[in-house]
N, C-alpha and C positions, 0 to 999 in steps of 0.2 A: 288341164291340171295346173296348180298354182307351182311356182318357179321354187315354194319354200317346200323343204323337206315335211312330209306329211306327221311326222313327230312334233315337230317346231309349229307349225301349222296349226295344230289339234291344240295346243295353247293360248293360242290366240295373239292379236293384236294390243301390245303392250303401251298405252299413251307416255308413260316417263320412262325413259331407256337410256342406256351408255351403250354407244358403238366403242369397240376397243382393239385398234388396230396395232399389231406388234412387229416392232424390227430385230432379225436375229441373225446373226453370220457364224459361219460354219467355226470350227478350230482344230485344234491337232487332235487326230485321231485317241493320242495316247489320253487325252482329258476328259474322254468318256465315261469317265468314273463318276463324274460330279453326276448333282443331281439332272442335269439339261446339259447333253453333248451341247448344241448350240448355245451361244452365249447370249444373253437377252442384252440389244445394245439400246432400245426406242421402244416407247408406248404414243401412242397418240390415241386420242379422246373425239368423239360429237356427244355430247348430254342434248337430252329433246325432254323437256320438260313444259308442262300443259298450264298456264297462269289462269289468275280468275278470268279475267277478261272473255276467256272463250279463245285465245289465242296459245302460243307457244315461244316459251324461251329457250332458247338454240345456243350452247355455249362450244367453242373447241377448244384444247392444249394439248400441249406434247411436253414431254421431258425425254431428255438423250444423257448419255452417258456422255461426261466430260475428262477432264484431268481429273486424277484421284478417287472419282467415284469408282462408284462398286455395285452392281446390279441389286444387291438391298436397297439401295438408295432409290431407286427406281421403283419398286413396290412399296417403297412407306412414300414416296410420291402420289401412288396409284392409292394407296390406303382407304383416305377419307374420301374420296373421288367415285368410290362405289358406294351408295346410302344402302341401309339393310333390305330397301324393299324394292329398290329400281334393279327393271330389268337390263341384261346383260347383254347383246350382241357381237358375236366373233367367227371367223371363218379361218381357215386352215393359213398356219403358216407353219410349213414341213414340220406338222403335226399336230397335233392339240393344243390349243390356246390354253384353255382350263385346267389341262392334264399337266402342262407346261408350268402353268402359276402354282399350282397344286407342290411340284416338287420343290418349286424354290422359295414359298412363302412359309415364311416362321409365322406357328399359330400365334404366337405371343404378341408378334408387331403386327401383324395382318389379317385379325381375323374376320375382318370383313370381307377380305380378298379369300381365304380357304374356304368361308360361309356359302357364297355365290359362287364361286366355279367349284364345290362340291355337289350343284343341286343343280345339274346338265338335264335332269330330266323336270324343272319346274323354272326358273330363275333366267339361269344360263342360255342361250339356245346359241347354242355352237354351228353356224352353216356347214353342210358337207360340202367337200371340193367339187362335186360336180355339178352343183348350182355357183360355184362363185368360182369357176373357174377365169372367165372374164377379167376379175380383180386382180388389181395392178397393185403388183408388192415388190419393190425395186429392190434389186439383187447388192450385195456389199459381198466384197472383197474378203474372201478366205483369210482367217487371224492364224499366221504359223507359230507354231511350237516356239518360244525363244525360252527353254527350261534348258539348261546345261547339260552336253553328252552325259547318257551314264545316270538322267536321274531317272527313277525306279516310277511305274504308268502310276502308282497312286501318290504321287508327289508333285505330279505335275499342277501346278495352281493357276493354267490357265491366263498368264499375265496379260494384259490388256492397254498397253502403253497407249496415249489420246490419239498419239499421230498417226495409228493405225485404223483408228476405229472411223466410221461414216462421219463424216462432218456432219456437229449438231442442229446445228441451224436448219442448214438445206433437210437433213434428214427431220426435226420436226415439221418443217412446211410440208413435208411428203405423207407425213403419216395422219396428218389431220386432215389433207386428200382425201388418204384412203380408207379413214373413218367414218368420212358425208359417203363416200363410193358402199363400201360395205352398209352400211344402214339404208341407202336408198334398195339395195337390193334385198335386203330383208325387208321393207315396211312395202317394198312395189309389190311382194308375195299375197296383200291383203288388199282386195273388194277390186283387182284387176279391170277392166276395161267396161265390165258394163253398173256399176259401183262408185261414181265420182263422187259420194255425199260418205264411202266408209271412210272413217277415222283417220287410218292409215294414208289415205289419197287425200284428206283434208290438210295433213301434215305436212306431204310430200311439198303440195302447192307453197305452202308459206314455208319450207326450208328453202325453196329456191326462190322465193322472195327476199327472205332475207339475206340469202348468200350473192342477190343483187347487188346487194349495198355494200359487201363485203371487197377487201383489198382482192387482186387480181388471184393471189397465189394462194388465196382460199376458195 
C-alpha cells in the first residue's frame, strides 16, 4: 500500500508543487477567541517546478515573524508564492494547515491563499498525521498572557513582543528543512520501488541533486 493517503493518491502525481511547511506556538488560553488559538509565527516554502529542458527548478524561502509584524504580514508574504494552478502540499501541524490559513486569510489580500486551501479535495492535499508522523516540526516555547489583570477573554489581543517569539533566522533555516522533509514524503507515496522511470522518483533523484550543491543548512 502506498505511504500517501489513498484520497491524495487517487489525484495523482502533481510535476509543479509548493511544499508548505508552518511554525506555530501555543498562547494564553484566554486568546482562544481569535480566529487560530495558536499563533502563526513561520512559513517556510520547497516550489518544484518542471523547465523546458526536461529538467526541474527547485526554489526555497521562509519568512518569520519579526519586531512589529503581525501574522497578516506573513500571508501577503505567502500571497503571490501560491500561482492559481500549483499544487499545494502540507501535513498536520496541531491541526489543519488549510483550515488554519482559511481562518486567518482576508479574501481581499489573499485570495489565492482561501482559493487553494478551500479545494482539499482537488488542489490542496493535506497529508494525515499518521503517514507524516516521522516529520520533524521543532517545538517553540509557550507565548504567556502579558494582557493586564482584569482584562475581559475577548480583549485579550494576543501580544507578541520579538524577544519572545523563535528566533527568525534559525527558525526559517528549519522550516525550509522541513519543507524538502514534507514534500519528499508526499512525492516518495508515487511509483515506490519497482517504478524508477515514474515522475515522481525522477524528481526525487534531481532534488537531491541539486540540494548537493546546496549550503549545508539546506
Amino acid at each position: 500500500m502506498s505511504l500517501i493517503d489513498l484520497s491524495i493518491e487517487a489525484r495523482g502525481y502533481a510535476p509543479a508543487s509548493i511544499a508548505l511547511a508552518v511554525r506555530t506556538i501555543g498562547a494564553c488560553p484566554a486568546a482562544g477567541h481569535r480566529p487560530d488559538a495558536r499563533i502563526l509565527c513561520g512559513l517556510g516554502l520547497l516550489s518544484v517546478t518542471p523547465n523546458d529542458g526536461g529538467g526541474f527548478i527547485f526554489t526555497t524561502d521562509a519568512r518569520c515573524l519579526g519586531e512589529a509584524d503581525a501574522v497578516a504580514e506573513l500571508l501577503d508574504w505567502l500571497e503571490p508564492r501560491i500561482p492559481a494552478s500549483t499544487t499545494v502540499i502540507s501535513w498536520d501541524n496541531w491541526g489543519s494547515v488549510p483550515r488554519r490559513l482559511l481562518a486567518l486569510a482576508d479574501p481581499a489580500r489573499h485570495p489565492n491563499i482561501m482559493s487553494a486551501a478551500a479545494d482539499t479535495a482537488g488542489r490542496w492535499r493535506d497529508m494525515p498525521r499518521g503517514h507524516t508522523w516521522h516529520l520533524r516540526q521543532t517545538r517553540a516555547a509557550l507565548l504567556p498572557c502579558l494582557c493586564p489583570l482584569g482584562t475581559r477573554v475577548d480583549e485579550c489581543d494576543g501580544a507578541m513582543p520579538a524577544y519572545l517569539l523563535p528566533d527568525p533566522v534559525i527558525t526559517a533555516t528549519e522550516l525550509i528543512g522541513e519543507a524538502i522533509a514534507g514534500w519528499r514524503t508526499w512525492a516518495a507515496g508515487f511509483g515506490d520501488f519497482d517504478d524508477a522511470d515514474h515522475p515522481a522518483q525522477a524528481t526525487l533523484r534531481a532534488l537531491d541533486r541539486w540540494r548537493a550543491g546546496q549550503p549545508a543548512t539546506r
